[in-house]
RODRENSE-280872 format. One record per residue (C-alpha): x, y, z. Coordinates in steps of 0.5 Angstrom, whole numbers, plus 500, padded with zeros to 3 digits. Layout:
N
XYZ ...
// end
This chain:
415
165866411 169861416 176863417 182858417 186857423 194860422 198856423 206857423 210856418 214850418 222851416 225848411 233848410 235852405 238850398 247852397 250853391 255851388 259852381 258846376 259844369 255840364 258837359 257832354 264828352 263823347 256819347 255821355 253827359 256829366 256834372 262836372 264839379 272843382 274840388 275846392 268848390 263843393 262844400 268842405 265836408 263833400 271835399 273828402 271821400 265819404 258819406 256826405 259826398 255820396 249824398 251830395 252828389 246823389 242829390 244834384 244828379 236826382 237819385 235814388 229816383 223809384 220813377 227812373 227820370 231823376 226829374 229833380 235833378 241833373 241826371 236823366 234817367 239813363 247810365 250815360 247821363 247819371 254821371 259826376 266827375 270831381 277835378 282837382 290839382 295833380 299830386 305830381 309835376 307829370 300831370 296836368 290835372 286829376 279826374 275822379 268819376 262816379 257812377 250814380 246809380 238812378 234807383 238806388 242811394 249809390 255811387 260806384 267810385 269803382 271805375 274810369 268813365 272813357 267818354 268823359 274823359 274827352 270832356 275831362 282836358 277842355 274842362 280842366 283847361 277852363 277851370 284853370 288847372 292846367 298850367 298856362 304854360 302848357 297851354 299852346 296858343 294854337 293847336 293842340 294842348 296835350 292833356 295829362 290826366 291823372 285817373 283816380 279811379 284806376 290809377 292810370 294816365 290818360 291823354 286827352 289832345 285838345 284844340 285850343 285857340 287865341 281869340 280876338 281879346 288874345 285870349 286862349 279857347 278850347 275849340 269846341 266846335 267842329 265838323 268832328 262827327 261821332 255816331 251816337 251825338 246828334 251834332 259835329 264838334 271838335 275833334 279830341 283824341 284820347 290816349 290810354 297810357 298803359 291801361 293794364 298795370 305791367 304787374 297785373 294780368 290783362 286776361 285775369 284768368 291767364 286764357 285769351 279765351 276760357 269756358 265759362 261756366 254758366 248754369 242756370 242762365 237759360 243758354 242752350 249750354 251750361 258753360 260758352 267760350 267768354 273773353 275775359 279782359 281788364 283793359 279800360 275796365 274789366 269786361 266779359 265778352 261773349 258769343 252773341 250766339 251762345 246768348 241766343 243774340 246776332 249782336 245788332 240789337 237795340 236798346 229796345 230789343 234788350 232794355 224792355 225784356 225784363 228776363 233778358 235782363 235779369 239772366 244778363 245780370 247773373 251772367 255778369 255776376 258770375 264773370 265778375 268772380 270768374 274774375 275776381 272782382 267778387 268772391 261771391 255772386 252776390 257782390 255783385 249788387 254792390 258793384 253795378 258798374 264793373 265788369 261790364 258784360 258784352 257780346 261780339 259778333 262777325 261783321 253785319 250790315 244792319 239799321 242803326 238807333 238814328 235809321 241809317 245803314 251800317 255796312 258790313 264792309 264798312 266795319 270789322 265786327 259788331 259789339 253790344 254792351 250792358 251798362 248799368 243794367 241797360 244796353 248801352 245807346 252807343 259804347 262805353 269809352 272805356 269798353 271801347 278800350 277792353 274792345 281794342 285791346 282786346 281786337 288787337 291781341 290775336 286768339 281773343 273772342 273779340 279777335 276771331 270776330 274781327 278775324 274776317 271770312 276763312 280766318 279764326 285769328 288775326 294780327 290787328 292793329 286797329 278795328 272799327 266796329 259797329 254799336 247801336 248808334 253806328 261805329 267807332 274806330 279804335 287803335 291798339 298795340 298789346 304785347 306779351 312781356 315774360 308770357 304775360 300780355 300787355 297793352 302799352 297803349 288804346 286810342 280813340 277819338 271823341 269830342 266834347 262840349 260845355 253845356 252849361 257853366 254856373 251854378 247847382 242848388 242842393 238843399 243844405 240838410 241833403 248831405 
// end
């Protein structure tokens, strides 16, 4: 009998843990993290927090899974939130998103993330950031959030309650139903305060509706009518015509055309200069989470991703949205802002859409539409202030739910 050779081990850092929060908020799922509990040098902005967080969540991942880690391998879960007390006395708490890319080493810091913003007050509320004198002991604690990345206030009304130890608790269940999560859970309504600085332009290129100019994409023309709106996050909304779509497709009549995809991502590139988010197109690759590119439609009935039947009485037009490379399963919380400021400020595409038979344009003040997981109402109210449009307020309802609360592990030598 040979015997093998021993040899010394090789050493290997080991894993920290640091407390976390998984939650679901309206169609997405994130790693929700207390800034003073992710190791010191991840509690400033930089490289170290990038690689940290990149590491919990599984990415860059080239299988697309991110099986080692928390994301699952699609946009609306590859998400992470950072919480942290408010700079000022007018806010409860401050939320800081970051999008992570699945296949590549980023994280786009750019943008707000409107589903999560529903989790963002019940788990402000549970980590302790909110003040306990704000807190009712029942009904509804109005959450102000500061978000970080946009430099806006958000509401989030979340249900509270004392229970038998005398305690206050976040309801979080509910009969609350929300097309694209499986199960009900308690109501959560979000208030955009303001989603377009007064000193900024919500239709960036001063038009309700512009030509835009798009050669080389494949469309039937060179150049289509696009909306281009920065309300939630900066969008470019289109024709589903003029994209040769009908605007009831799912994510399996986009997501695995591979052309489709790549001509979506040109025509994104170029709304983002026509925007000027970018100088050039190919800034662009830098950016993947904004502007978001999306395309409306007249109302239609059609089968929705769980196999029941959206009417077309039932909704005031249809929406697809990219998101990361990837049509959406359900809609962004903050595309579903730009849709609502967007419906709601009369002459937009988005608008004649929502317009109805025999009408080009009307005056809205709320719309439902229809997404590939079925529909969402939405509420607005926009005004032109000295002939620049405004939007003083978007409302949407959400739910949200904890997941998990404990603890991640991350090799110590990651970040």
């Amino acid at each position: 009998m040979t015997q093998s050779n021993s040899k010394p081990k090789q050493s290997f850092a080991p894993q920290i843990s640091v407390p976390a929060t998984y939650m679901r908020g309206g169609t997405s799922k994130g790693t929700f993290f207390k800034l003073s509990d992710l190791p010191e040098r991840c509690q400033e902005a930089g490289q170290a927090r990038d690689n940290f967080l990149l590491r919990v969540i599984g990415s860059p991942d080239p299988y697309g899974k991110q099986i080692d880690g928390l994301g699952n391998g699609s946009s609306s879960t590859s998400k992470t939130v950072i919480l942290s007390e408010p700079s000022s006395d007018d806010h409860d708490v401050t939320y800081l998103f970051g999008q992570v890319n699945i296949a590549k080493p980023m994280i786009d810091w750019g943008g707000n993330c409107g589903n999560l913003t529903a989790a963002v007050g019940a788990c402000a509320i549970n980590m302790g950031l909110v003040a306990a004198d704000r807190i009712p002991t029942n009904g509804i604690c109005a959450v102000r959030i500061w978000q970080e990345n946009i430099g806006k206030t958000i509401i989030a009304h979340v249900p509270v309650y004392t229970d038998e130890h005398q305690n206050v608790q976040v309801q979080e269940t509910g009969d609350f139903e929300l097309d694209g999560v499986t199960f009900p859970a308690a109501e959560v309504k979000i208030e955009f305060i303001d989603p377009v600085d007064a000193t900024s332009d919500m239709f960036p290129t001063g038009n309700l509706v512009d030509d835009f100019d798009v050669p080389n994409c494949g469309l039937s023309a060179d150049s289509v009518k696009a909306t281009f709106i920065n309300a939630g996050i900066p969008t470019v909304f289109l024709k589903a015509e003029d994209l040769g779509l009908t605007g009831t497709e799912l994510q399996s009549d986009i997501n695995s055309n591979a052309d489709l995809l790549t001509k979506f991502e040109t025509i994104r590139a170029l709304g983002g200069v026509a925007m000027g988010l970018f100088k050039d197109v190919s800034e662009a690759q830098a950016s993947q989470h904004i502007p978001k590119l999306a395309w409306v439609a007249p109302a239609q009935s059609y089968t929705a991703s769980s196999g029941k039947t959206v009417n077309a009485d039932d909704i005031d037009l249809v929406v697809r949205a990219m998101s990361m490379g990837q049509l959406h399963h359900a809609m962004m919380g903050t595309a579903a802002v730009a849709i609502a400021a967007a419906a709601t400020t009369q002459g937009t595409l988005v608008n004649q859409a929502a317009a109805g038979a025999g009408q080009s344009t009307k005056q809205l003040s709320e719309v439902r539409f229809g997404h590939p997981s079925g529909t969402l109402l939405v509420g607005g109210k926009t005004e032109q202030v000295d002939g620049r449009w405004q939007a003083k307020k978007v409302s949407m309802s959400r739910s949200a739910r904890r997941i998990m609360v404990g603890e991640v592990f991350v090799p110590a030598d990651a970040f």
